[in-house]
N, C-alpha and C positions, 0 to 999 in steps of 0.2 A: 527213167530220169538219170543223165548222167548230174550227180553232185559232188563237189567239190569244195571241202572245207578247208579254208587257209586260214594260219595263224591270226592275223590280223588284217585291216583296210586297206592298210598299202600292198599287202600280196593280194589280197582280193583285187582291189583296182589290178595289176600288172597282168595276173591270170585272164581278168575279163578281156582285158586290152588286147594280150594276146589272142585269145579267141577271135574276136574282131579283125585284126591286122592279120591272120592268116586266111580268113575268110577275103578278104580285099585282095591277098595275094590268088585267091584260088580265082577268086572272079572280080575284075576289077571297075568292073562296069555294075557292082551290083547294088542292090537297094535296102539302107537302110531304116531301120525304127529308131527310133531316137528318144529319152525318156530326160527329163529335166532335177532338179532336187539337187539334194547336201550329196548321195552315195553316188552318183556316178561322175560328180568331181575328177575324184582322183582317176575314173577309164580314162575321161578324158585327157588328161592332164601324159597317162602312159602315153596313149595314140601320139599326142602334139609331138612328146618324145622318140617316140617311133617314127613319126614323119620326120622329124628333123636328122634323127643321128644316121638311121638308116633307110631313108627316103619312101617312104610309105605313099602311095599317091593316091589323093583321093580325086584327080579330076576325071574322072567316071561315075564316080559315085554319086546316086542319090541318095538324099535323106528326105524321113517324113518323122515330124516329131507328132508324138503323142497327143498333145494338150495343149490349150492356153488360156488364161484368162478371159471372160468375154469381156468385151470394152477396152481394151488395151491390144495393142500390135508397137511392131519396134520403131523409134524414133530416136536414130543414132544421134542429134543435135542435144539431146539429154544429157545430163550428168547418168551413171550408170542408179543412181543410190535413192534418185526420183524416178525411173521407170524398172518398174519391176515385170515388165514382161517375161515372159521366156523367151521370146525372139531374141530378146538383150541376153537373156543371160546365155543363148546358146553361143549369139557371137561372140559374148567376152570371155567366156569357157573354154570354147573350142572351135566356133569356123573360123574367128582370122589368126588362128595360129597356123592354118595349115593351108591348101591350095584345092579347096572344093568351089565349083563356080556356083554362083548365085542364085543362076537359074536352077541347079539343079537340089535346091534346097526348099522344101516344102513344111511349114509352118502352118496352120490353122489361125486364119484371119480374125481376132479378136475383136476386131470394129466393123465386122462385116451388119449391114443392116437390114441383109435376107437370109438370116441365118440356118433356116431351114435348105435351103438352096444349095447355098456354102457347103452346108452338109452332106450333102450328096455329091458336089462337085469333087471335094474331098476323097473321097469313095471311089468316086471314078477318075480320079487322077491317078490313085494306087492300083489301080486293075489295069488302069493305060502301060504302065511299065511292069507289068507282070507280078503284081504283089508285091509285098515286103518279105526279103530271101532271110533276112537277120532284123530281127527286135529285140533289142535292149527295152528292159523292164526293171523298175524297182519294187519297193513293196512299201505300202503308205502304214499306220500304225492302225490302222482298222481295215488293214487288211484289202487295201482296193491296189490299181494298176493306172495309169491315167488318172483323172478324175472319174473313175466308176465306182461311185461312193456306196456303202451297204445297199440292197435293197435293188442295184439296177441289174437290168436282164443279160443273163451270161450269155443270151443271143444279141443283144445291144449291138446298134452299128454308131458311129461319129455321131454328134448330138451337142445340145446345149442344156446343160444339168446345173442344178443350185447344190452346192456345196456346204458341205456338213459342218458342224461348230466345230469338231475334230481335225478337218483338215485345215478349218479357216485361223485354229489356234497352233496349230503345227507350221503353217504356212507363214504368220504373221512371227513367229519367233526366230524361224530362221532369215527369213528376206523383208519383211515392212518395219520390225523393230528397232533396227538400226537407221532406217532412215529417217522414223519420226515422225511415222503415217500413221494419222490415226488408225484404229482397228476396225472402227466403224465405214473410213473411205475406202477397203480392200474390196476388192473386186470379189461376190456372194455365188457369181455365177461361173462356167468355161465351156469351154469348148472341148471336147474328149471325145479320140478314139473309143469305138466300144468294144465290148469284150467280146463281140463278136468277131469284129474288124481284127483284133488282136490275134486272134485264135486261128486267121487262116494265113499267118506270116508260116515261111516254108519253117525255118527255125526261130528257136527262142533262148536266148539267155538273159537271167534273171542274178540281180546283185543284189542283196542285200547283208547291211554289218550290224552290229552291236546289239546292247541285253536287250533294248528297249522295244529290237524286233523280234525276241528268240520266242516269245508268246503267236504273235498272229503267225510265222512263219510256220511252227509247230501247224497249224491251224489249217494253214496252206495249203500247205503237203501231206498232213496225216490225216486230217481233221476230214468231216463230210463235206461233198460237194455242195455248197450251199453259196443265195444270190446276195446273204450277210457277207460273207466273205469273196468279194467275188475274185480276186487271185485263184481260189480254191479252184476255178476252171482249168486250171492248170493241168489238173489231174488225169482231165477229159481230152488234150491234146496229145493230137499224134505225130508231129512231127519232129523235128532232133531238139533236145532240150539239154541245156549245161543251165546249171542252178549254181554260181559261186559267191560261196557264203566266208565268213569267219565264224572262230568260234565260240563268238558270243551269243553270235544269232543261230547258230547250232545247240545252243546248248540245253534246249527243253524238246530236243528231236527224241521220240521216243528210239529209232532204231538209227542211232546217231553211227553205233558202230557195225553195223551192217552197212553203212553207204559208208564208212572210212574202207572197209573192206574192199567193196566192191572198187571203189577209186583204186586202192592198191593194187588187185587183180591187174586192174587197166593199165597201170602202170608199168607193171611186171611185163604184161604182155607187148606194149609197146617200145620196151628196152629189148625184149628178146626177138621184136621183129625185122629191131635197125641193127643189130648185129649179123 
């Protein structure tokens, strides 16, 4: 695991962003994972930056976002504050800041009414373009990726899951509480990548900030492979992994300074190769 602790959010976002934006430059035609929530804000927020100042281009790129609500999909005629989709909040975060085309943006249909079907479609959309090449990941506060809430199978493929009090009280404080939704009208159920699905992206990098994740995170990475945790899969993948963290969410790692180490090695080694 290559990991990567920075000081704080903001260089976490920038580190991640970069990751991302040289991968577009190495392949620009390629396909991404996409994950929703408070931490990857600020990735996206770098990229828009990156696209504007120094031209970043994503019209190549796919995206395939993780998750969504089931019973809601995007309806841009809304105020943003009354639909809490992810569709909405992907556009208002970051597709119209930048020049990805529409088509090429892939979403998990929230109001689909054969959802078993869907699910599979799903599935075989992303095997149609040759897998997901880069998946952005966050880390929920019990430890899940998507909505693959405690309990579901580390072989899990796309699916329609009922959602835990933990996420539905995490969820309702960040995005239904300011708008004055009841807690009762949030959507119970979604739509979620499984951790199967996740697991066979060629790469993966995972953001996660602050104290309140330094617990499951520890748990993640050090802790046993277990379907409570299911991020913990992690451990079991083999292909290129960047984990950028701060160090708040670093801070209950037991071999915290072994991975500064090793980051340093890299570091070193990477100065004395462009010399």
């Amino acid at each position: 695991m290559n990991i990567k602790i920075k000081k704080n959010y903001d260089e976490m976002s920038k580190q991640a962003a970069k990751i991302i934006a040289d991968y577009i430059e190495l392949k620009p035609d390629c396909v991404l994972g996409l994950a929703t929530g408070s931490t990857p804000i600020g990735t996206y927020k770098e990229l828009i930056k990156i696209h504007k100042e120094k031209g970043l281009d994503f019209s190549k790129v796919r995206t395939f976002n993780l998750d969504e609500y089931y019973g809601l999909s995007i309806d841009l005629n809304k105020p943003y504050d009354l639909d809490q989709s992810y569709a909405r909040f992907m556009y208002e975060e970051f597709f119209k800041y930048i020049n990805i085309k529409n088509e090429n943006i892939y979403i998990p249909d929230g109001k689909t009414k054969d959802y078993k079907s869907y699910c599979l479609w799903y599935e075989d959309q992303i095997k149609k373009v040759g897998g997901i090449d880069l998946q952005l990941l966050g880390l929920g506060r019990d430890g899940h990726w998507g909505f693959n809430e405690p309990g579901s199978s580390l072989g899990s493929r796309t699916r329609v899951i009922a959602l835990t009090k933990q996420t539905l009280d995490d969820n309702y404080e960040s995005f239904y509480k300011k708008s004055n939704i009841n807690r009762n009208n949030m959507p119970h159920f979604a739509i979620t990548m499984g951790i199967g699905t996740i697991l066979e992206a060629k790469n993966i990098l995972m953001i996660v900030n602050g104290v309140k994740k330094a617990d499951i995170l520890a748990k993640c990475l050090e802790g046993p492979i277990s379907s409570q945790v299911t991020s913990s899969a992690i451990q079991l993948y083999n292909g290129g992994i960047n984990i950028v963290i701060d160090e708040e969410a670093a801070s209950k790692l037991k071999n915290i300074d072994y991975y500064k180490h090793i980051d340093n090695l890299k570091k070193n080694l990477n100065y004395k190769n462009s010399n």
